[in-house]
N, C-alpha and C positions, 0 to 999 in steps of 0.2 A: 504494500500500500504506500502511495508516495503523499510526501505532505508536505505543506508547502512552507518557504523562506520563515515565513513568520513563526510557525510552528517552533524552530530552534532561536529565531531572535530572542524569544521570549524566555525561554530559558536561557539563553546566554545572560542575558539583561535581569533576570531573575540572581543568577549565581555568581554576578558583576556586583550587584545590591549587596548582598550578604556578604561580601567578603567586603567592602568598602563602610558598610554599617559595623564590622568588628572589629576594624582598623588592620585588617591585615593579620591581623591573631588567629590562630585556631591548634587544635593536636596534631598530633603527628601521630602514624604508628607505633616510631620506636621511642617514643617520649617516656616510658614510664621510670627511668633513673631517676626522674627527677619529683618522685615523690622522698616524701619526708621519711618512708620507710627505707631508700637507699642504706645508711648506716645500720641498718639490720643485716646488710649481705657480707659487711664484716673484708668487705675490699674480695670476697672471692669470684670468682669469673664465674664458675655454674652460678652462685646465687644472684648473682646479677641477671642473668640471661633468664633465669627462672622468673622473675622480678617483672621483667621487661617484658616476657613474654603472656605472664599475666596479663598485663595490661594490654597487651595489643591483641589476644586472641580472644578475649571474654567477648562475648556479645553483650554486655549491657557495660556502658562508658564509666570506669573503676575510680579516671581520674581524678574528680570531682572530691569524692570522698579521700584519695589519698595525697592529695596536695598537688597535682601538676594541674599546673596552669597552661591556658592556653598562652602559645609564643608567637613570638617573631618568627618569620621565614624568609632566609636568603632567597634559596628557590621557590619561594611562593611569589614573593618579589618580582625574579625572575620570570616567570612563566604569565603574573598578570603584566608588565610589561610589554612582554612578547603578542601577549594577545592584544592590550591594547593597540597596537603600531599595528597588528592586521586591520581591528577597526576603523583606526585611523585611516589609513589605507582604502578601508570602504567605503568609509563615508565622510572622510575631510573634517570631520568636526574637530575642533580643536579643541575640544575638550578632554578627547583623548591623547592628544599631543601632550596636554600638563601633566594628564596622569602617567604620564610613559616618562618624562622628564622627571617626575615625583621618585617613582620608583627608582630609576636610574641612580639620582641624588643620592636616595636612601644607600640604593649598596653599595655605592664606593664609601659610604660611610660609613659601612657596613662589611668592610673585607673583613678578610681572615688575620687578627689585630696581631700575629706572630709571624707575617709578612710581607717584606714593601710591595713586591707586583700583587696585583689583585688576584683575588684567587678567595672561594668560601666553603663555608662548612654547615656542620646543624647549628642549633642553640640550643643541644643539648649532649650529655653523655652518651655511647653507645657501645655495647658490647657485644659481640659473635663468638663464634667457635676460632675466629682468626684472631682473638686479642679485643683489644678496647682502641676505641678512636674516641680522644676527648672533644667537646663540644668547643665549635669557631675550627676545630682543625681542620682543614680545607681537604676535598677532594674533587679530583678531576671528574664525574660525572656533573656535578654541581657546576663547577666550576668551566666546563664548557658548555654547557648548556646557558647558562647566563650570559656568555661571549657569544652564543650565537643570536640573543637577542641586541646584544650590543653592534653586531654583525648588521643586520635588519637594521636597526635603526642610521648606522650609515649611508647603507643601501639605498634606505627611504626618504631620507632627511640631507643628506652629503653633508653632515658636519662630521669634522676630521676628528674632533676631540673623541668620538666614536670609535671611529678606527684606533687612535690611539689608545683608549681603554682595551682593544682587542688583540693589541701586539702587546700589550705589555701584560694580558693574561697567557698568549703565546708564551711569551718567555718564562714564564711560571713552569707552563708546562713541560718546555725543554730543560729547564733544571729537574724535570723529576728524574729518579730511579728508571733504568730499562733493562730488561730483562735480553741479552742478547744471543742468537740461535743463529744456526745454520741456517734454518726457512723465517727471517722476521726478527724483527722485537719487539718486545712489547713493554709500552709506556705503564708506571706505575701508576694504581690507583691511589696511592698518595704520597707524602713528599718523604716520609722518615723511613719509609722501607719498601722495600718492591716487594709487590703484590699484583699480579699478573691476571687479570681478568678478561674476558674479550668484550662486552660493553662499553665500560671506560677505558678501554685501550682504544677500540672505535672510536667513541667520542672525541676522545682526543687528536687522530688525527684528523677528523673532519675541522674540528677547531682550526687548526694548525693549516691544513688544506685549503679550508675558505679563506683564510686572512693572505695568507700568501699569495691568494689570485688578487688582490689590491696590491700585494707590497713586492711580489715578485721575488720572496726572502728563500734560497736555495733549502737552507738548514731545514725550514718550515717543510720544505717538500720534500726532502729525503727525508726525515724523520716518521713523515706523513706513511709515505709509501711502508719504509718498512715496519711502521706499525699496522697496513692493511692485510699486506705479505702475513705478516704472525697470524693473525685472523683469519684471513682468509684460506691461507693454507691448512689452518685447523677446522674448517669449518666441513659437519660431518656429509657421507657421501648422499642423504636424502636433503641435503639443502640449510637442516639445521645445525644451529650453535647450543655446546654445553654453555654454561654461565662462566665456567672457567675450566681449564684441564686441572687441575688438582684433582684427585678421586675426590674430595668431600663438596667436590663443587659441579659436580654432574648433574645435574639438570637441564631442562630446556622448560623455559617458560614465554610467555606473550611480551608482557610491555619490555623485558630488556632483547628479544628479538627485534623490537621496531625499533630500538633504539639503535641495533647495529644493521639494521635495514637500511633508515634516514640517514645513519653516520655514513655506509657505504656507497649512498645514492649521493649524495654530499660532497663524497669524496671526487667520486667520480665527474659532474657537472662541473664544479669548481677547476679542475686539471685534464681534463679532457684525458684520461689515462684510460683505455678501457680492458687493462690488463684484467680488473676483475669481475666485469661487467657479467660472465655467466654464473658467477658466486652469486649477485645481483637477482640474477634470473631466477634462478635455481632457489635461494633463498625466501623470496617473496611467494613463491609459487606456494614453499613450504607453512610459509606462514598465514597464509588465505585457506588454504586446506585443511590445518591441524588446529585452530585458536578459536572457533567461531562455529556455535551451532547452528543450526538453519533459521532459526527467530532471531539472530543476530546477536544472540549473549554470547560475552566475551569467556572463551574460556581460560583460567590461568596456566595451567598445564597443558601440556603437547598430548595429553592420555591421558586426562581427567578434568572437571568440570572446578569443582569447588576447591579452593573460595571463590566465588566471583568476584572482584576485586576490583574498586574503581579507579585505578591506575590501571590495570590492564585493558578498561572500555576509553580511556580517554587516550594512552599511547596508542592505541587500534585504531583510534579515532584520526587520530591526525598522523600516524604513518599510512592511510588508508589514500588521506588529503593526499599527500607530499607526492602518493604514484598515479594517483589520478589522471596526471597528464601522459601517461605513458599504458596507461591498463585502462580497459574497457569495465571490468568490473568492480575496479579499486574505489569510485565513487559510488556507486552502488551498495556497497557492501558498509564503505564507511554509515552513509544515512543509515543503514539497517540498524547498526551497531548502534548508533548518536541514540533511533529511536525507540531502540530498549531500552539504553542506560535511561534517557529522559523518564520513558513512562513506568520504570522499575526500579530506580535507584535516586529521585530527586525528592527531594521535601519539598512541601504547599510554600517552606521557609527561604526556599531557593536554593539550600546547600545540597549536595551530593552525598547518599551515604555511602562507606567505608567499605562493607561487604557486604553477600548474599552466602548465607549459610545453607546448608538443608532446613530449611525449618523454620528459618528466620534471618530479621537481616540485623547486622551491626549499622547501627544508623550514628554511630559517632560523628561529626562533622570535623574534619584533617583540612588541615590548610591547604599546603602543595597537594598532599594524597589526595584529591579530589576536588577541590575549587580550584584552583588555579591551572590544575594540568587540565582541567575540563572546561576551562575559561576559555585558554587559548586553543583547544584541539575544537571547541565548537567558532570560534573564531576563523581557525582555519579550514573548517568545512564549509563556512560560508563564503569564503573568499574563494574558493574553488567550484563551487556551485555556479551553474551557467543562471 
C-alpha cells in the first residue's frame, strides 16, 4: 500500500518536536553505569556488564528508579544535524539552517575534552567483554559519522570552516592504531588500543575517502583503500560481514551491515575506485534478502527476528535511501520498512520506541537509538522520494 509524502512528514515533524521539547536529552541503551548502584559492582567487569545489561534489556524503563538520567548526545547531535541540512535542503527554510548551525556549535564544544583534533565519545561509562571504554573517550564510529555531517554541510553550504572541521577529524583518524596484514588494515576502533572491527574500520575510511575528494590528500587515500582491502577481502562468500573476525565477534546483524554498505558505496563514489564494486553488489543483495520480513519489519539478525530494534529500522531506512538511485527496489522496500517502524514503533508522543519483544514492546525513549537516527533516515527518505 503506498502512502503519501505527508504520511512521513508528519512523523518526521512529530519526532523533530520531541527531541527539541527535551533539549536534546534522552537514554541511551548502554546508559545504565550510570546509576547510583554503579559502586555496588565493586570496579569488576562481569558486574558491571550484569548492571548494564539490566538496564538495557528489561522491558519496562529501570532508569528512572535507579538514578540515570536522561543525557546529552554527541551523536544525537550529530545525526539531528544531518537530518536537519537534508530539510534544509528540501525546503530552504532557514530555520533549519540555525538548527544545523546550533548543533554544529554545540559539538565542537563538545569534542572528546582528552583531544585537540575533534573526534567524540558517549556521556557515559561503558563496558563489554572487550574491557571498559570510559565516557567522552572518542570512537571512530561516532566520530565519522559526525564528519560526515560536517561533510554535507560543506557540500551544501560551501563554507570552508566545514571542511576544515573534516580534515582535522581526518587527522584524528590517521593517528589511530592499524592493524597491518598481508590483504588490508585495519583502522582502530579507538585511539589507546587496536581493536579491529569491520564497521568502524569502514566508517573510517569513507571518512577519510570523502574528504580527500575536496582536498586531494594522498595519505587520506591510501589509508582509505587499504582499510576497504581488510574488509572487503574479509567479507564472507554469500555477501555478508561478521561484526568483526575475533571468534567472540561472529555475528552478522542489520544496522552495522548498512553501515558498511553506505561506508562502501561512499567509498567508492567519492574515488571513483571500483576495485570493490562487486563486494558492493554482492553485499546489498545480501542485505535486502536476509534483514527484512515481507511486512517490512526490520529484522536484527541475519537468522532471526527478535529484538526488533529501532536502530536496525532506521539504518535500513536510510541505507535503503543512499541505493535508491542505483536499485529498483531499494526505494520501495525503504517506504515498506519507514511504514512499519511508523505505525508499530512511534508514540501518539512522537518518540520512537527502543524495541519489539515477543510479547511486548520496550517503549523507553533513546536519544540517538531512535530519535535522531530516525530523524535523519526519514529525512533522507524524503529527499529521495520522487
Amino acid at each position: 500500500m503506498q502512502v503519501s509524502r505527508i504520511y512521513y512528514e508528519t512523523s518526521l515533524e512529530k519526532v523533530e518536536k520531541w527531541v527539541e521539547e527535551n533539549n536534546y536529552k534522552g537514554y541511551e541503551p548502554f546508559d545504565g553505569l550510570s546509576s547510583f548502584l554503579r559502586p555496588v559492582t565493586m570496579n569488576n567487569i562481569l558486574a558491571e556488564r550484569l548492571l548494564q545489561q539490566l538496564v538495557r534489556q528489561c522491558p519496562v524503563n529501570l532508569r528512572p528508579i535507579l538514578g540515570v538520567r536522561p543525557q546529552e548526545s554527541t551523536k544525537g547531535r550529530g545525526y539531528m544535524a544531518w537530518g536537519y541540512l537534508k530539510r534544509f535542503r528540501a525546503t530552504s527554510d532557514r530555520q533549519y539552517l540555525r538548527k544545523v548551525r546550533s548543533c554544529f556549535d554545540w559539538l565542537i564544544q563538545n569534542k572528546a575534552p582528552g583531544y585537540v583534533k575533534p573526534s567524540w565519545g558517549n556521556h557515559f561509562d561503558f563496558t563489554s567483554r572487550a574491557g571498559r571504554l570510559p565516557k567522552h573517550e572518542p570512537i571512530i564510529v561516532w566520530t565519522s559519522l559526525i564528519g560526515q555531517a560536517f561533510l554535507d554541510a560543506y557540500q551544501l553550504l560551501h563554507e570552508k570552516k566545514y571542511l576544515d572541521i573534516a580534515i582535522q577529524i581526518c587527522d584524528w583518524i590517521l593517528d589511530l592504531p592499524r592493524e597491518r596484514t598481508s590483504n588490508g588494515n585495519c583502522i582502530s576502533y579507538v585511539a589507546y588500543t587496536q581493536s579491529s572491527i569491520h564497521n568502524s574500520n569502514m566508517l573510517g575510511a569513507a571518512m577519510l575517502a570523502r574528504t580527500a575528494k575536496y582536498t586531494g590528500n594522498k595519505e587520506m587515500m591510501k589509508v582509505s583503500r587499504e582499510a576497504m582491502q581488510y574488509s572487503c577481502s574479509r567479507q564472507l562468500a554469500d555477501g555478508s560481514w561478521y561484526y568483526g573476525e575475533a571468534l567472540n565477534t561472529r555475528w552478522i546483524d542489520n544496522f552495522h551491515t548498512g553501515y558498511n554498505l553506505d561506508s562502501l558505496k561512499c567509498y567508492i563514489d567519492s574515488t571513483g575506485d571500483k576495485t570493490f564494486k562487486e563486494n558492493l553488489e554482492r553485499g546489498f543483495r545480501y542485505f535486502k534478502n536476509h534483514f527484512f520480513e515481507s511486512n517490512g519489519r526490520p529484522k536484527y539478525y541475519h537468522n532471526r527476528i527478535y529484538p526488533v530494534d529501532i536502530q536496525c529500522a532506521s539504518q535500513a531506512i536510510d541505507t535503503l535511501a543512499y541505493f535508491a538511485g542505483q536499485d529498483r527496489e531499494s526505494l520501495w522496500l525503504a517506504q515498506k520498512v519507514a511504514r512499519w517502524t511508523i505505525d508499530n514503533m512511534q508514540d501518539r508522543k512522537g518518540y520512537f520506541y527502543f524495541r519489539q519483544l515477543p510479547g511486548i514492546k520496550a517503549k523507553t525513549p533513546m536519544l540517538h537509538w531512535g530519535q535522531a537516527t530516525m530523524y535523519k533516515a526519514l529525512a533522507h527518505l524524503l529527499e529521495v522520494m520522487p
